[in-house]
N, C-alpha and C positions, 0 to 999 in steps of 0.2 A: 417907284412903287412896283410888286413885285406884279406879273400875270397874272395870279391867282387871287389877288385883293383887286384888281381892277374889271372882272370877268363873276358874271352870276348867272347861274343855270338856274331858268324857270319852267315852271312843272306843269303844263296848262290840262286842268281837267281832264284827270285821268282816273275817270270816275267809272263805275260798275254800268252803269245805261250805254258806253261805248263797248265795253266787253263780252257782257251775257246778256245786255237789258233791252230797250226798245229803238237803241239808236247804234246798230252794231258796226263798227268799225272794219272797212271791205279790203282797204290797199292801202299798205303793203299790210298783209297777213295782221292781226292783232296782237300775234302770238309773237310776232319777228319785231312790231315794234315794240310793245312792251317787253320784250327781253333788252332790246337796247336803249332804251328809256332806265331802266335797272343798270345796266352797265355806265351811262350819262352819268346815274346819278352817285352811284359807286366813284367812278372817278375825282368828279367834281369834290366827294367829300373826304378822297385820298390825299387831292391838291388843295385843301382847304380854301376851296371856290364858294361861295354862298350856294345856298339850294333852298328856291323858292317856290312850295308849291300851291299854285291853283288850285277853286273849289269854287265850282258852279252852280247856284243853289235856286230853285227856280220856283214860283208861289207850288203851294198843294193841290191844286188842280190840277197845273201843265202835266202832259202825258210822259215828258223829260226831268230827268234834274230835277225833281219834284221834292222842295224840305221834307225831309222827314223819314225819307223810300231809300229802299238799298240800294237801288240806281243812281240815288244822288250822292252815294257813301264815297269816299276815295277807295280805288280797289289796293288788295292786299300787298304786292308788291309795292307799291308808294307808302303805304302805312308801316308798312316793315322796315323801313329805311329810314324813318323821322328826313327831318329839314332843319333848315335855319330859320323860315319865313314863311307862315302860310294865311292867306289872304282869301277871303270869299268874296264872289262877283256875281252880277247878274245881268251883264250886258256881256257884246264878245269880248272888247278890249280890254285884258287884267290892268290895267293902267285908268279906267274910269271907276273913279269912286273908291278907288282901293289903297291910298297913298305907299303903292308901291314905287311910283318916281319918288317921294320921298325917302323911303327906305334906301331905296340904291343909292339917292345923291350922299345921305348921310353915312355910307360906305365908300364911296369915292369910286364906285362903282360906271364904267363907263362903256361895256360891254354885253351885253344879255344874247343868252345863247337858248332858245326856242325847243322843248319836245313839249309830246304832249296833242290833245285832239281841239281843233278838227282841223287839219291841214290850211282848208281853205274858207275856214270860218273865225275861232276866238284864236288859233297861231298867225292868223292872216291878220288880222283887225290889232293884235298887239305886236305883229314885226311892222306895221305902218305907222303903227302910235309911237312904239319903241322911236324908230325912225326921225318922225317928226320932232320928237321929245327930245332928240340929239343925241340918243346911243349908238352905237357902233352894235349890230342885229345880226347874229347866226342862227339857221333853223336846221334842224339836224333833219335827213330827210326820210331816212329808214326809221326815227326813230320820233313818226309823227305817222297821221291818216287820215284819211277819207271815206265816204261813202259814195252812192251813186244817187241821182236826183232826174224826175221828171218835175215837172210844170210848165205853165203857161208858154213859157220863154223857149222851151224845146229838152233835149233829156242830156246827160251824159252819166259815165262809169265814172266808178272809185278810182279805175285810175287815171281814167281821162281828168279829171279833177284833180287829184293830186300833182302828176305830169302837168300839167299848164299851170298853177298855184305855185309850182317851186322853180318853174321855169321864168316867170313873171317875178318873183322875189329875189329871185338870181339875179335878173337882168337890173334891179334899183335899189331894193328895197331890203336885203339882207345876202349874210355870205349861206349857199344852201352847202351844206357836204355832209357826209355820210357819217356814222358816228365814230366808227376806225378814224376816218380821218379828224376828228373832233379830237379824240386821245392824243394825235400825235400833236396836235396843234397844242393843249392845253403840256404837252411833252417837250417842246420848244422843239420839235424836231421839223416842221413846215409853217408857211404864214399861210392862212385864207388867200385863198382868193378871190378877192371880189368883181365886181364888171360894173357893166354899165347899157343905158337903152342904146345905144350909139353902137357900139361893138357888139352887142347881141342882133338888132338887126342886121348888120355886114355883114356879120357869121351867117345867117339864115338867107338874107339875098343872095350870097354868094354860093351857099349849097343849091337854091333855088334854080340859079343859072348854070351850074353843073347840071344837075339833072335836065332843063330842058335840053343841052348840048347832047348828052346821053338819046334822050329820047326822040333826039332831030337823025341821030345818028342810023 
């Protein structure tokens, strides 16, 4: 089977409330990721990849994603592009309730490659289910985002969030790379890289004991 029949780009909510609306996307820039969200999806449908995209539709009240509201609309560069597959949800993971693991199994589909919002929220909650469901999960990481968040628990930045979300996906739960490098993989010209909890720890212990050697110095 070739690459391209075994690999399917999904499009998660990429909807006008992350753009211009009430839930504005902070890091990387909105502008940068969806530009390479548009290049993801261009590609994929040069390499006749499947392109499956998300739509998050949330009751008439909610202040987000709200049926009916322009926020909840897909924005223009996604609509401009059509798809193979588009599926509405209303929980994070696009895999609850949406017989998108059907869809894929029925294409022999064994691969799913992640853009799309919110980093650390519905790309999060479907590169774990993805996972669990036994697909082989890449999240493209310029070509995804984040916001910043206070409560109860304590505050951090858009990109403090993003940074720890792709750095935690990396380490288990999906291959994270850049979206250049996504072309060349879907190009046969490099493999992912993938890792592991084991070697991503060692790596960080052992820069951890540099730096005290450093700072004993």
């Amino acid at each position: 089977m070739s690459q391209s029949t075994q690999r399917a780009l999904v499009v998660i909510d990429v909807q006008n409330d992350y753009i211009s609306g009430n839930l504005p996307i902070e890091y990387p820039p909105v502008e940068q990721s969806l530009a390479n969200i548009g290049r993801a999806m261009d590609a994929a449908q040069a390499a006749a990849i499947p392109v499956v995209v998300v739509q998050n539709i949330l009751p008439e009240n909610m202040p987000i994603m709200a049926q009916g509201t322009f926020g909840a609309e897909l924005h223009h560069s996604i609509t401009g592009r059509g798809w193979d597959h588009h599926i509405l949800k209303d929980l994070p993971s696009a895999f609850i309730n949406t017989g998108l693991e059907e869809w894929l199994r029925a294409r022999d589909i064994t691969t799913i490659t992640i853009v799309g919002y919110m980093t650390h929220n519905c790309d999060l909650s479907t590169v774990v289910h993805g996972l669990h469901s036994g697909f082989t999960v890449e999240l493209l990481s310029d070509a995804s985002g984040s916001l910043p968040y206070a409560n109860r628990a304590g505050s951090a930045s858009a990109e403090e969030i993003h940074r720890v979300m792709t750095v935690v996906m990396q380490s288990r739960f999906a291959t994270v790379m850049t979206t250049a490098e996504w072309l060349d993989v879907i190009a046969g010209g490099i493999t992912p890289e993938r890792d592991n909890i084991f070697s991503s720890n060692q790596r960080a212990r052992k820069q951890g004991e540099i730096g005290e050697h450093v700072d004993r110095r």
